[in-house]
C-alpha positions in Angstrom: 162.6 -61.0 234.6 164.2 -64.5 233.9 167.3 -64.8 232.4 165.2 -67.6 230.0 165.7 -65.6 227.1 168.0 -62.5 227.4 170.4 -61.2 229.1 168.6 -59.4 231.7 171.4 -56.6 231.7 171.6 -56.2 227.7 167.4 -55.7 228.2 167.8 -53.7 230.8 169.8 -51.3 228.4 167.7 -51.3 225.5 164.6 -50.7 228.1 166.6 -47.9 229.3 167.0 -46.3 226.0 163.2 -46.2 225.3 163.0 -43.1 227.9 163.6 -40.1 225.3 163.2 -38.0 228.2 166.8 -37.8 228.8 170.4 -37.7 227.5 171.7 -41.0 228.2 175.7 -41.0 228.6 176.8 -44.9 229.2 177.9 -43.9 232.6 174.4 -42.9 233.6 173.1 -46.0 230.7 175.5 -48.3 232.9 174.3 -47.4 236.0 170.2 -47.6 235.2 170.7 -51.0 233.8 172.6 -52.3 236.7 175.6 -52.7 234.6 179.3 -51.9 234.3 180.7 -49.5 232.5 182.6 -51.7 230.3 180.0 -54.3 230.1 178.0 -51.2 228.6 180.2 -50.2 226.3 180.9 -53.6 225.1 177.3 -54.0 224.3 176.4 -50.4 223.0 179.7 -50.9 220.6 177.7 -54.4 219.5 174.4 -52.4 219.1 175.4 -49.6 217.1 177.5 -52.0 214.7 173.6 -53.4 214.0 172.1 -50.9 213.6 169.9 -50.1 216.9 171.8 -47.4 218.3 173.3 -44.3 217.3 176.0 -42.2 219.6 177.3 -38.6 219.2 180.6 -37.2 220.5 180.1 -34.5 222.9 183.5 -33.8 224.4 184.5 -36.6 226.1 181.1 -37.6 226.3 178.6 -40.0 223.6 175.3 -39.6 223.8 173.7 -42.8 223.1 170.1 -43.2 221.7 168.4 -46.0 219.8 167.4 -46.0 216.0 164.2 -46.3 214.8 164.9 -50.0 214.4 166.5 -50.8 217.5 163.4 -48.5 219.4 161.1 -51.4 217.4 163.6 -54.2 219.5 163.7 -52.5 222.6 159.6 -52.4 222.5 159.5 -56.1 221.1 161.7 -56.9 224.2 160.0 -54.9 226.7 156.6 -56.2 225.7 157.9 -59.8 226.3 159.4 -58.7 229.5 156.4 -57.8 230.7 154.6 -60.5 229.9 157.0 -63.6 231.2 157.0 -61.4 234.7 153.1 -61.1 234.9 153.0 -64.8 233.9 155.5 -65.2 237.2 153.3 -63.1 239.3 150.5 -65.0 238.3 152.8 -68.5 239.2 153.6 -67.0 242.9 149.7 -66.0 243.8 148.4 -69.1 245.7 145.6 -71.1 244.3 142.0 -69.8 245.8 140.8 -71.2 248.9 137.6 -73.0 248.4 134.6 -71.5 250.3 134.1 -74.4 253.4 130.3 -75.0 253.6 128.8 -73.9 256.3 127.0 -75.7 259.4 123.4 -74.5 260.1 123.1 -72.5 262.9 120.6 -73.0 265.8 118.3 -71.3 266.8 118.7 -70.2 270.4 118.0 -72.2 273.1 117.7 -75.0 270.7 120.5 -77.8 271.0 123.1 -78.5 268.3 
């Protein structure tokens, strides 16, 4: 994906979040978005103060997961994602080769 319209690691995050399958801890968030630790934090402080994530203390641990609203986002941004990176797949394929006609072929022992 293009940095054209988001930040690719703030996407990246949000992405992340849609997998329910799993506690996400910023270390392990940070590391799944290709971001740093602080850079996460920085941006899961920003999400939760809008309403798209929610953390619980667990120790020294926060468990970060998105809200019903920021799940909507992360979708929204995922679907767009996907779609400017099938559009650039589509870019990179080369153009079709046109079928060359083809020369009669002789018969044997006939000349060309």
């Amino acid at each position: 994906m293009d940095n054209l319209i988001f930040k690719y690691k703030h996407a990246r995050i949000l992405i992340a979040l849609r997998d329910g399958s799993q506690s996400w801890y910023l270390a392990s968030l940070a590391k799944a978005a290709g971001a740093t630790y602080v850079h996460t934090c920085n941006f899961v402080e920003s999400c939760e103060a809008i309403g798209f994530i929610t953390s619980e203390k667990h120790g020294k641990e926060k468990i970060i997961k998105l809200t019903e609203r920021g799940a909507k986002v992360a979708d929204m941004i995922a679907s767009i994602c996907s779609e400017i990176s099938s559009q650039q797949n589509a870019q990179k394929q080369p153009p079709p080769v046109p079928p060359q006609p083809q020369k009669p072929v002789a018969a044997p022992g006939q000349p060309r």
